[in-house]
N, C-alpha and C positions, 0 to 999 in steps of 0.2 A: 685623621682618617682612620687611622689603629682602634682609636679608642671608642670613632663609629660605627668599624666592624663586629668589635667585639661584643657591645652593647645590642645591635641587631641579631646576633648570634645569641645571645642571653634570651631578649625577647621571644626571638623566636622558638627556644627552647619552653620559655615560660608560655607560651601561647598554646604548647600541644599537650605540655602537662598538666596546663589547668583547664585544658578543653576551650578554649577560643574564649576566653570572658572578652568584653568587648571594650574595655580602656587598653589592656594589656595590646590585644590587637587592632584595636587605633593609633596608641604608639609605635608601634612596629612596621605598619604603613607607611606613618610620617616621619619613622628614622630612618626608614629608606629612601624616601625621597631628599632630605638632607644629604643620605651616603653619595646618592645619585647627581646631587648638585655638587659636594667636592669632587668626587671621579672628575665631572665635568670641568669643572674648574683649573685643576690641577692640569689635567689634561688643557684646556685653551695657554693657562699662563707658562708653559713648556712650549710650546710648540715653537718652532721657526716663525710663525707669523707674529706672533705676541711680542717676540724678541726683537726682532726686526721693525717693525714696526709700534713700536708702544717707549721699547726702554735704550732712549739712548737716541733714536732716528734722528736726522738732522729733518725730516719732515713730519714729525709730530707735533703737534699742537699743542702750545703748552693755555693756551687760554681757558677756563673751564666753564661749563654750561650749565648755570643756577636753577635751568629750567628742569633739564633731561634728567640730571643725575639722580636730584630727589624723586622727580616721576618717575624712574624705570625702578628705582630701590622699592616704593611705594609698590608700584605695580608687580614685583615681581614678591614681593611678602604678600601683598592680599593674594595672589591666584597659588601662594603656599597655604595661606590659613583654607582658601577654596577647597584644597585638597583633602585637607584635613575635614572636612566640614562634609567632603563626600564621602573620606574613609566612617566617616561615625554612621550617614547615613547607610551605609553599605553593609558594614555589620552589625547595626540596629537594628537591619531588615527593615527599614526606611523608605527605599527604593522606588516602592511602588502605592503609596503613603499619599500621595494625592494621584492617580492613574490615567490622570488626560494632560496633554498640553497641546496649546501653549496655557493652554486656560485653568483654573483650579476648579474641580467637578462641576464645570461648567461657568465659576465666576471667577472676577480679574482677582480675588481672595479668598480661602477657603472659605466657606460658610462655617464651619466648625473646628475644632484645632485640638492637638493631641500632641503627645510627644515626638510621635513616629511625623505627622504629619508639620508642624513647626520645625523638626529637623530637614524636611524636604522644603519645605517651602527658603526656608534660610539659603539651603544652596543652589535654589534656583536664584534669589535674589542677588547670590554674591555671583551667581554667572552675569548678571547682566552689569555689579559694577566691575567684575575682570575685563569683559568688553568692553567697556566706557576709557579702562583706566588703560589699555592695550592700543585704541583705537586714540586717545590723546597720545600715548606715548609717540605708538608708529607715526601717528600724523605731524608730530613735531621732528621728528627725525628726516620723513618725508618731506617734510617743507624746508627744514633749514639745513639737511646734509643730503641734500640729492646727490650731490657726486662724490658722496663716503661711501666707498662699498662698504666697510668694513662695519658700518654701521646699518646701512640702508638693506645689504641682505639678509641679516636677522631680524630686522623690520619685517622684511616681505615675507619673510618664511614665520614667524610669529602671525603675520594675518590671516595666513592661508590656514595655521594649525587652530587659529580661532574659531573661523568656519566651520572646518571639521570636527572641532572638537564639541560646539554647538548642533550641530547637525547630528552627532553620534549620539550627544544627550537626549534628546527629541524622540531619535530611534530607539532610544533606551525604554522609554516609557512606551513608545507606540509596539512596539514589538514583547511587550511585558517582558525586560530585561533576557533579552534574549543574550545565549551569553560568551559568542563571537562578538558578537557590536558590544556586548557590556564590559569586555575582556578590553577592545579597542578605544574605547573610551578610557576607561583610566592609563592607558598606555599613552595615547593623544594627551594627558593631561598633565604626564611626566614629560612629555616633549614640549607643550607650553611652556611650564618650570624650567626648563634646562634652557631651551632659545631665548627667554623673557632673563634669563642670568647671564648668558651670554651677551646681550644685549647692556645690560646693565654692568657689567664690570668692564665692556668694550667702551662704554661712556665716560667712565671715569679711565681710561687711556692717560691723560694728562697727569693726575697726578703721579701713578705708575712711574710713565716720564720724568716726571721731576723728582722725584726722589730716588730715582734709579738713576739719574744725572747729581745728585748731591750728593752719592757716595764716592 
């Protein structure tokens, strides 16, 4: 976590001295959303609930689930690369690179293509497998741990930020990046990341358990 700060700190240094070039501040983006995911982390595997329930419990589950784990790990690196794929278009000045949705200037594909414009269309594309990959995730959880909370309400609350996070993009283009909703969008889109991580390190629970029981 030291060695994430410092490096964000660097970046961000090197981001103002060399006037925003735009790899320099698409890493500095996505080191933050990294910093953002240990803070998060660090903080769940502390907490009274993590300990209580994960290492040691006599009511933890030590069985593991071949399905969930790979799918939530999956899903929670694509709606990282997502991210990344927004910061490029963000400061490519990409944004607005195809200017209607849900449709590309009026067809289901651009008619023409550009850099600016293949960099928007890319993360429109990876919004709709973050949804697919979100929507199998929560739905397997929903179906087979209906009565985990501890699973089931970072489910729910990953659905609802799905929504909104979808809904904010839409508003983003329709309102030509207006930039309260464009500020709320990427902020919605670090709280997918962090619930979609919570979600996935609360899955693998069990092993946690068992080798916190083998020491």
């Amino acid at each position: 976590a030291l060695a994430t700060v410092v490096a964000q700190g660097v970046l961000g240094g090197i981001t103002v001295l060399w006037l925003l070039p735009d790899p320099i501040s698409i890493s500095h983006a996505g080191l933050a959303q990294i910093f953002f995911c240990l803070t998060m982390t660090i903080a769940l595997v502390t907490s009274r609930g993590w300990k209580d329930a994960y290492c040691g419990s006599a009511e933890a589950k030590t069985s593991v689930d071949n399905t969930l784990q790979p799918l939530a790990c999956i899903t929670t690196g694509i709606i990282y690369l997502q991210i990344l794929i927004g910061a490029t278009m963000r400061h490519t000045e990409a944004g607005l690179a195809i200017p209607d949705f849900p449709l590309s200037f009026g067809h289901l594909l651009p008619p023409h293509w550009d850099v600016g414009i293949t960099v928007h269309f890319a993360h429109r594309v990876g919004a709709l497998i973050v949804t697919l990959l979100i929507v199998s995730t929560t739905g397997h959880v929903l179906y087979h741990y209906k009565h985990n909370s501890e699973l089931r309400r970072p489910a729910l609350l990953l659905l609802l930020l799905l929504g909104i996070q979808v809904t904010l993009g839409a508003y983003v283009i329709w309102t030509s990046k207006q930039f309260i909703i464009n500020s709320a969008h990427v902020a919605s889109g670090a709280m997918v990341l962090g619930t979609s991580l919570v979600l996935t390190l609360r899955a693998h629970r069990d092993k946690f358990s068992i080798e916190e029981r083998s020491k």
